[in-house]
Every structure is written in structure tokens, then in C-alpha cells.
LUMSETOR-32905 format. One record per residue (C-alpha): residue in three letters; residue number from 1; z, y, x. Coordinates in Angstrom, 2 decimals. Layout:
// residues N
(node 'ala'; NUM; (Z; Y; X))
...
//
This chain:
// residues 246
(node 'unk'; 1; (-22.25; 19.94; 3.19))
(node 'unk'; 2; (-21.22; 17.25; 6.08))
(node 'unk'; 3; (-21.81; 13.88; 4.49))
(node 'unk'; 4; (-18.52; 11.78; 3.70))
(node 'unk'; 5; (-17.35; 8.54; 5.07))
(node 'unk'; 6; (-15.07; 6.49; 3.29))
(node 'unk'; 7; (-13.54; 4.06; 6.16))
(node 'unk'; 8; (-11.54; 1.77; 3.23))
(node 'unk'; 9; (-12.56; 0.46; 0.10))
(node 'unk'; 10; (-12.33; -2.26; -1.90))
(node 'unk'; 11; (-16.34; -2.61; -3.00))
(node 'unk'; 12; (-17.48; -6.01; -2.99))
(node 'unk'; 13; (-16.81; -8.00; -6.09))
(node 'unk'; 14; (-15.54; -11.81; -5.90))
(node 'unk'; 15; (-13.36; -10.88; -2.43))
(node 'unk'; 16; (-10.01; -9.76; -3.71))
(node 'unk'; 17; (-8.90; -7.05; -6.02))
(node 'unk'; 18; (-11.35; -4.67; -5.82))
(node 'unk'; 19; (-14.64; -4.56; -7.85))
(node 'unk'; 20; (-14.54; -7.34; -10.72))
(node 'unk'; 21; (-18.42; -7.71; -10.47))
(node 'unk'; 22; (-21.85; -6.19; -9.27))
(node 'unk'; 23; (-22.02; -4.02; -11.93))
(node 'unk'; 24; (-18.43; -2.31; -11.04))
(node 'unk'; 25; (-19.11; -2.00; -7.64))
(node 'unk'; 26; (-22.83; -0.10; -8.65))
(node 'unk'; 27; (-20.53; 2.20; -10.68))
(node 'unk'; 28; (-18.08; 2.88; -7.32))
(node 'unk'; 29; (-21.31; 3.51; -5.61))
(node 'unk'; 30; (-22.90; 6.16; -8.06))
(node 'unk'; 31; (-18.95; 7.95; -8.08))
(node 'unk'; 32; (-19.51; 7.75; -4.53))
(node 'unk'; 33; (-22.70; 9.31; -4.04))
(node 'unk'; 34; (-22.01; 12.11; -6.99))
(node 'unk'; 35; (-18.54; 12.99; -4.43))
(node 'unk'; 36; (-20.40; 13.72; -1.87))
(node 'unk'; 37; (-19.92; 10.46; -0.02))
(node 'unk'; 38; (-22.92; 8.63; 2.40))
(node 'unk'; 39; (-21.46; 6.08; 3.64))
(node 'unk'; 40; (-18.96; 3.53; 2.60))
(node 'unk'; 41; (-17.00; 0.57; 4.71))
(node 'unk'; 42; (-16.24; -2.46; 2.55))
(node 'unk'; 43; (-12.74; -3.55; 3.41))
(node 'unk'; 44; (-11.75; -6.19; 1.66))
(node 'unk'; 45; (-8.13; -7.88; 2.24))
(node 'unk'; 46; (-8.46; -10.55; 4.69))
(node 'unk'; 47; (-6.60; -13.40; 2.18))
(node 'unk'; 48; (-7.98; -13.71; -1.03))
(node 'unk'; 49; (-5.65; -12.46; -3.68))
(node 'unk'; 50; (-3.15; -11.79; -0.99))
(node 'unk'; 51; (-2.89; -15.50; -0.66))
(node 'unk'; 52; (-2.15; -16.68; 2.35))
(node 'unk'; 53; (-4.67; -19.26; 4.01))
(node 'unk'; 54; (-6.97; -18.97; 1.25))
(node 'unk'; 55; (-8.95; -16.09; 3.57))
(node 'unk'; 56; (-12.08; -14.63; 3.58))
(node 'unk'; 57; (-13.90; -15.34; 6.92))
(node 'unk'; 58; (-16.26; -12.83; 8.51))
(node 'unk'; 59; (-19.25; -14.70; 7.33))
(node 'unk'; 60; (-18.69; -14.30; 3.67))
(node 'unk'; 61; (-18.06; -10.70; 3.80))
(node 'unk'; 62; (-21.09; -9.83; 5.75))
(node 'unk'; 63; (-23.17; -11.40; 3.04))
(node 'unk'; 64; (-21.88; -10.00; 0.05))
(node 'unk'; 65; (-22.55; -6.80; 2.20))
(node 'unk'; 66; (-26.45; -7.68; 2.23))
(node 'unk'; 67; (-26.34; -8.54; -1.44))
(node 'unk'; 68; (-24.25; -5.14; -1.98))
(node 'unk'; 69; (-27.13; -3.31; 0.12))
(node 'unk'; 70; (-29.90; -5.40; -1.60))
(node 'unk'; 71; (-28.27; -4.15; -5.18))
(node 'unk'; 72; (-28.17; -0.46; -4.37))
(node 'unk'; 73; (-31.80; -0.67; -3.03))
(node 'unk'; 74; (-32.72; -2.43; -6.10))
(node 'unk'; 75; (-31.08; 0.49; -8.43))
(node 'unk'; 76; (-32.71; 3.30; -6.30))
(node 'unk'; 77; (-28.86; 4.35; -4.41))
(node 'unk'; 78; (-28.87; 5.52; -1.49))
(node 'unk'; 79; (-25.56; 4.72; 0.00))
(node 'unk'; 80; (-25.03; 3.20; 3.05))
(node 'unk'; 81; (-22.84; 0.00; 3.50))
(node 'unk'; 82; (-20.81; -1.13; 6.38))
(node 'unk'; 83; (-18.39; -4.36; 7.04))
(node 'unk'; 84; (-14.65; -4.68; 7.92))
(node 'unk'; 85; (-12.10; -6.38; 6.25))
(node 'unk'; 86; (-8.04; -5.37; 5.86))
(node 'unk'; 87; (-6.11; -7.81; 8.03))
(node 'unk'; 88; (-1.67; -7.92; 6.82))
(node 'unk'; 89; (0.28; -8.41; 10.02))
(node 'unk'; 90; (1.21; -11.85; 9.74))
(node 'unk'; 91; (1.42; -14.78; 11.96))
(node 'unk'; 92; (-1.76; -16.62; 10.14))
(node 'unk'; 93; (-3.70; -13.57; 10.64))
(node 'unk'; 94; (-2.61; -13.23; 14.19))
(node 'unk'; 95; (-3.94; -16.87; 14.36))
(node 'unk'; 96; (-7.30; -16.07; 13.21))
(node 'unk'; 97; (-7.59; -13.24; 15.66))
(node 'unk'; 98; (-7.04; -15.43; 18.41))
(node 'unk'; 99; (-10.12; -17.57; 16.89))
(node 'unk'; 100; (-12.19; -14.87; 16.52))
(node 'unk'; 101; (-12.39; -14.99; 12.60))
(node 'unk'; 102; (-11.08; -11.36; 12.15))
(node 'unk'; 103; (-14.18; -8.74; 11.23))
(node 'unk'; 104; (-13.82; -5.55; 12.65))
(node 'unk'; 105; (-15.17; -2.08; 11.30))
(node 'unk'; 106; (-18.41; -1.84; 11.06))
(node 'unk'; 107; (-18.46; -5.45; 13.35))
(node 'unk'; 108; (-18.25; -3.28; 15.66))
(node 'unk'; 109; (-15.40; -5.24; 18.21))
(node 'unk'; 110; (-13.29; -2.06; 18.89))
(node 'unk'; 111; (-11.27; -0.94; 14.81))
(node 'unk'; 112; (-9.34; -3.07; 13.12))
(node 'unk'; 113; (-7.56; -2.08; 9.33))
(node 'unk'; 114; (-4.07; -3.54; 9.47))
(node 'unk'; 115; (-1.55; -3.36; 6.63))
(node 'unk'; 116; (1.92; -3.29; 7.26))
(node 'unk'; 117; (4.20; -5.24; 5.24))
(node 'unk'; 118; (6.53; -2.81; 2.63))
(node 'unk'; 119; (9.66; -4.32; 2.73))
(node 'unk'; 120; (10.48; -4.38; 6.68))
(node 'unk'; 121; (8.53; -4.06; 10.51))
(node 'unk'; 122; (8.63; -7.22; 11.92))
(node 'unk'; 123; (11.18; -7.55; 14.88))
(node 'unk'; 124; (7.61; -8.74; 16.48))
(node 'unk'; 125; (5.65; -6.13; 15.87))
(node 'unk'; 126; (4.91; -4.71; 19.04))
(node 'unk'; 127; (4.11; -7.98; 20.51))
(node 'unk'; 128; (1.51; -8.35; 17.73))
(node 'unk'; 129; (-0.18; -4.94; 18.44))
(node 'unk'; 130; (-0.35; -5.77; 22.13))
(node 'unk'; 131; (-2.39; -8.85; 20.96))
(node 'unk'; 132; (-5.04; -6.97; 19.33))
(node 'unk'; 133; (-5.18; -4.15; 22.25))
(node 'unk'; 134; (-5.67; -7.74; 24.16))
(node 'unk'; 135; (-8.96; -8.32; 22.10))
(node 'unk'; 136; (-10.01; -4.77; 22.59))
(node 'unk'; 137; (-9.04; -4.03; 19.13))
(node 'unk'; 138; (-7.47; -0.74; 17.80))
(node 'unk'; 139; (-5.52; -0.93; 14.63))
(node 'unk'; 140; (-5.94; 1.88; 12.39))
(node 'unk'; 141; (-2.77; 1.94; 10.27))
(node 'unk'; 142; (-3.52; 1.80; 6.48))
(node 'unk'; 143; (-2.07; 4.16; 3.90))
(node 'unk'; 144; (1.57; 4.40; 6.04))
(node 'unk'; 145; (2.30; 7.04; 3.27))
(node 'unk'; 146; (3.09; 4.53; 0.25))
(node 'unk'; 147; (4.97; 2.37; 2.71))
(node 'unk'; 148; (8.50; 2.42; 1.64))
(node 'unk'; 149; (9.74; 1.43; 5.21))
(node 'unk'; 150; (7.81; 4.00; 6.97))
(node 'unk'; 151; (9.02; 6.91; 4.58))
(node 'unk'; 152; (12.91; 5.25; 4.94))
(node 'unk'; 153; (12.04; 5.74; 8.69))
(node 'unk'; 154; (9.56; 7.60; 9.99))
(node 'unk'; 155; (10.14; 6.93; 13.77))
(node 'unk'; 156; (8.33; 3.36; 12.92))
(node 'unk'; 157; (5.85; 4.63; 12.07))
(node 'unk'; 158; (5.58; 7.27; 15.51))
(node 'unk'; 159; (6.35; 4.20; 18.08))
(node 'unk'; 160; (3.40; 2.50; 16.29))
(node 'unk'; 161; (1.20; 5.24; 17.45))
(node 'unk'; 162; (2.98; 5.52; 21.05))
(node 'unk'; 163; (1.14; 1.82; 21.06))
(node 'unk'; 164; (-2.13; 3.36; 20.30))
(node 'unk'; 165; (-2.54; 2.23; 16.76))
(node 'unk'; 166; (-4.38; 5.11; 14.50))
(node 'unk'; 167; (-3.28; 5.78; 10.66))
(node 'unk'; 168; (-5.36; 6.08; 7.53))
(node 'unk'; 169; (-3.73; 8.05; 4.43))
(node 'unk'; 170; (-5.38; 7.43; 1.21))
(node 'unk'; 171; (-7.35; 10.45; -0.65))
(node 'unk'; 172; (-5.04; 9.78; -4.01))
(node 'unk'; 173; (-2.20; 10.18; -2.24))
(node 'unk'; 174; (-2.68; 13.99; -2.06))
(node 'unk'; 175; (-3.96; 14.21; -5.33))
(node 'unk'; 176; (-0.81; 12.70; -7.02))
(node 'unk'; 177; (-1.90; 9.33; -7.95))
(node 'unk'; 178; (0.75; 7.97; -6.72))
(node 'unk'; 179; (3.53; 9.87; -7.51))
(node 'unk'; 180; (4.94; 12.77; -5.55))
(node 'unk'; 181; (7.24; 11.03; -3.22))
(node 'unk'; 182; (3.92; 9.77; -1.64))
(node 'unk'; 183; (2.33; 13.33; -1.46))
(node 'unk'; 184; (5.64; 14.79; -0.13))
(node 'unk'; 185; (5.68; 12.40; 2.65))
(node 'unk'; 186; (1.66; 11.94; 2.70))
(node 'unk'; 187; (2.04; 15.70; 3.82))
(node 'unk'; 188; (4.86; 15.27; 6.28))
(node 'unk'; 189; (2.83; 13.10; 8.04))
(node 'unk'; 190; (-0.35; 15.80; 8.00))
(node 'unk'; 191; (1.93; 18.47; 8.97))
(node 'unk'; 192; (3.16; 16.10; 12.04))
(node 'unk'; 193; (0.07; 15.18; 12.99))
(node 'unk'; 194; (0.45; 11.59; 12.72))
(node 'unk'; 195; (-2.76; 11.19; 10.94))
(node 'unk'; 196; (-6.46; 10.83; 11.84))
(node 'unk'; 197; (-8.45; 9.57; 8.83))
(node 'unk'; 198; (-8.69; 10.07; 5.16))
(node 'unk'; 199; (-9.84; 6.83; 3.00))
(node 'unk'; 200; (-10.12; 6.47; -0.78))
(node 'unk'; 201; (-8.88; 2.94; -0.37))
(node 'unk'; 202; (-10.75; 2.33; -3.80))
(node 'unk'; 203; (-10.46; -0.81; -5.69))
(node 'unk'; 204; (-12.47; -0.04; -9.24))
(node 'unk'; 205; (-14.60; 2.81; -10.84))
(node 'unk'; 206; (-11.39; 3.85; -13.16))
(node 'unk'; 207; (-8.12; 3.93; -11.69))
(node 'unk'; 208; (-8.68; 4.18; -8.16))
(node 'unk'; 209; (-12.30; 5.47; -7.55))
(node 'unk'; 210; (-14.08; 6.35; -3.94))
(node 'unk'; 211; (-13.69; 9.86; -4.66))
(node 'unk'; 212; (-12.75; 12.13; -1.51))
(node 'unk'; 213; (-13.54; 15.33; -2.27))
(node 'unk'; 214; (-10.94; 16.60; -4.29))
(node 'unk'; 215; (-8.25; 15.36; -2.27))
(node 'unk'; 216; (-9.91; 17.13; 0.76))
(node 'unk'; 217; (-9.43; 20.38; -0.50))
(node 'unk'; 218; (-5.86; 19.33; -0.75))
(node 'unk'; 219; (-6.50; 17.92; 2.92))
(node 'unk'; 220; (-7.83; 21.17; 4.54))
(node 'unk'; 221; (-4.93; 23.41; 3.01))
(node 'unk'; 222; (-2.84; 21.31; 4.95))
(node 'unk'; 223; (-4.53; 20.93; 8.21))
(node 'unk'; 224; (-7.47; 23.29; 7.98))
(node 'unk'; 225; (-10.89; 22.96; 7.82))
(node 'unk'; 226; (-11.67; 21.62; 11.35))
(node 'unk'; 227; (-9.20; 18.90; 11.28))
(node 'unk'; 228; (-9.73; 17.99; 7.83))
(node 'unk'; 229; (-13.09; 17.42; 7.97))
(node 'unk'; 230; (-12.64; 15.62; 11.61))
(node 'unk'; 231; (-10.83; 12.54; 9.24))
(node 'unk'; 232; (-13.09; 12.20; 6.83))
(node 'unk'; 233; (-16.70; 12.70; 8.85))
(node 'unk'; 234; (-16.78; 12.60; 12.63))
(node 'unk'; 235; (-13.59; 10.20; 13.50))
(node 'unk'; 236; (-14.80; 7.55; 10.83))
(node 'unk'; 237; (-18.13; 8.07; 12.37))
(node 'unk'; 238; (-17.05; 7.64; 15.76))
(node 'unk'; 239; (-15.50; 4.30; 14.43))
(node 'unk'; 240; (-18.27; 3.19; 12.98))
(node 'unk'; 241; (-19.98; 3.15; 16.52))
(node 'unk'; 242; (-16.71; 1.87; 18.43))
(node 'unk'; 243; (-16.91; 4.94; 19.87))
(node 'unk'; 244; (-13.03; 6.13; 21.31))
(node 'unk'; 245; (-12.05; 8.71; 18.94))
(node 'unk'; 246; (-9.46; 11.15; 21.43))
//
């Protein structure tokens, strides 16, 4: 079986609201590992509790990676860790890209998780994308598929990737965990080909776990076996490595 990579989760405890402590974020590993999955990249939100200004700088997250990766070792897990945070498009985060404070994937200076805002696009939006292609940066679109705005109107969502962004679509999405408006339009956007990676987005070890597999099965009935495993394997991988993925 090709080993899994899961491009978004929530992992590291203390960040935001993901993992309450070490212990959680052990049990999101094991899940992990039992599902088939290799390789995780700890995404936290780039403001703490969604606070604004109250942010977690690229320092921090890199070492509660090393403690995550010193904790695994420690209870005999092989999973492998990588760093990235998820960035909201706002102004203040726009501010700390231009200081360099923004971590990409895997630190890796090319992907970038961005999270659109669910009650309108800003009128600014494109000028806001062009500022990250400034940095090099390529914002992969998280989970466009439980974005209200996007499934109002979906042609926001295409002239985003017209710009060159990439899109993420989260595993429990397909699965039903969050409703079947979301897996209607999660599938719209398969059958469109407007996506290019499969997360879990996971946040805890109960209610939204780093589980993949199921929800690829769903995944490859959709857009086969070639494609499906493409956004869950090689296209995360080729992020990892800031490779170009097309």
C-alpha cells in the first residue's frame, strides 16, 4: 500500500484548537499510523484561538514540532512530522508575510495553507494572492467545500485557481461528517476537477481524527484510482519538497 500523507492537521497541543495535550496528540498519531498514514504536516492556525494578533510565529511551531518528534520517538511511533501553519486571509496576516513570519509547508518557501473567510471574498482578494505569488508562495486553498460562499458561488472559487492557488478538501467531508450539503458539493468539486489534495484537517483523536482511508475509497469512486491516490500521496509529497506539482 502507498504510504499516506496528511498535508493538514491540527496535532500540536497548546497552538490552537487542535490537540488539548501531548497525550491527545500521541493518540492522533497511533489513529494515524493504524490508517495507513506516514507522514503528517502540523498546521496549526496562524492566530491563536482565531484571535487576531495573538499569533503563533514560525519559531514556536517548529519547536513543538521537535518535542512532537521527540514524543513519538520516545513511545516507539514511527510517524513522520512536518511544519506549516494555516494562515486566514486577513490584512494582519498579509502583514506578517511581508515580515517574513508566515511558515510555509514543510518550511519549505514555495506552499502556503490559506483559509478563506465564510461569510464573503474580500473585494481584495486577488491583490492578496498576487502578494504571496510575490514571495514565491502558492496558496493551497483549505477545505473550499464547507465554505458557504464558495458553494453560494462556485465561480469564486474557479477564478481563485485561474490565479494559481491549489485546493485541499477535507477526508470527512466525503464521509458525511459534515453533513451532506458538504459531500454534495465536496463531490461537485471532484467531479470538476477543482481539487488536488485530500487532508484530514484533524483537530482531536474523537471527533475529527487523521483518518484518510475511508474517505479515499469514497475519493477513488469519484475520481479513480490514479487521481485519487495522486491527492493524498505524490502531490502532498511533491509539496513537501516545494517541488511544482503540474
Amino acid at each position: 500500500m502507498i504510504p499516506l500523507i496528511d498535508l493538514h492537521t491540527h496535532i500540536l497541543p497548546g497552538l490552537d484548537d487542535g490537540a488539548r495535550d501531548w497525550e491527545e496528540a500521541l493518540d492522533m498519531a497511533r489513529l494515524a499510523l493504524a490508517d495507513g498514514i506516514t507522514t503528517v504536516v502540523a498546521t496549526p492556525h496562524l492566530f491563536r484561538q482565531r484571535v487576531v494578533g495573538d499569533f503563533n510565529p514560525p519559531e514556536l511551531i517548529l519547536e513543538r514540532v521537535e518535542q512532537l518528534r521527540t514524543r513519538l520517538a520516545e513511545a516507539g511511533l514511527d510517524l513522520r512530522v512536518a511544519a506549516g501553519c494555516e494562515v486566514p486571509l486577513t490584512y494582519e496576516a498579509m502583514r506578517l508575510l511581508d515580515e517574513g513570519r508566515l511558515l510555509s509547508l514543510n518550511n519549505a518557501n514555495r506552499y502556503v495553507c490559506l483559509e478563506m473567510p465564510d461569510t464573503a471574498i474580500p473585494l481584495a482578494t486577488q491583490e492578496l494572492i498576487f502578494q504571496f505569488s510575490a514571495k514565491g508562495l502558492t496558496p493551497i486553498i483549505t477545505h473550499p467545500e464547507r465554505n458557504p460562499v464558495f458553494a453560494e458561488m462556485p465561480d469564486k472559487l474557479m477564478s481563485l485557481l485561474r490565479l494559481g492557488c491549489l485546493t485541499q478538501i477535507t477526508a470527512g467531508s466525503l464521509t458525511g461528517a459534515f453533513g451532506r450539503r458538504v459531500a454534495r458539493f465536496a463531490k461537485q468539486l471532484l467531479t470538476k476537477g477543482y481539487v488536488q489534495i485530500m487532508a484530514s484537517d484533524a483537530h482531536n483523536s474523537h471527533r475529527r481524527p487523521p483518518l484518510l482511508k475511508a474517505a479515499l475509497q469514497k475519493l477513488t469512486a469519484i475520481v479513480g484510482e490514479s487521481r485519487a491516490w495522486d491527492m493524498v500521496a505524490a502531490t502532498p509529497q511533491k509539496i513537501l519538497n516545494g517541488e511544482p506539482v503540474f
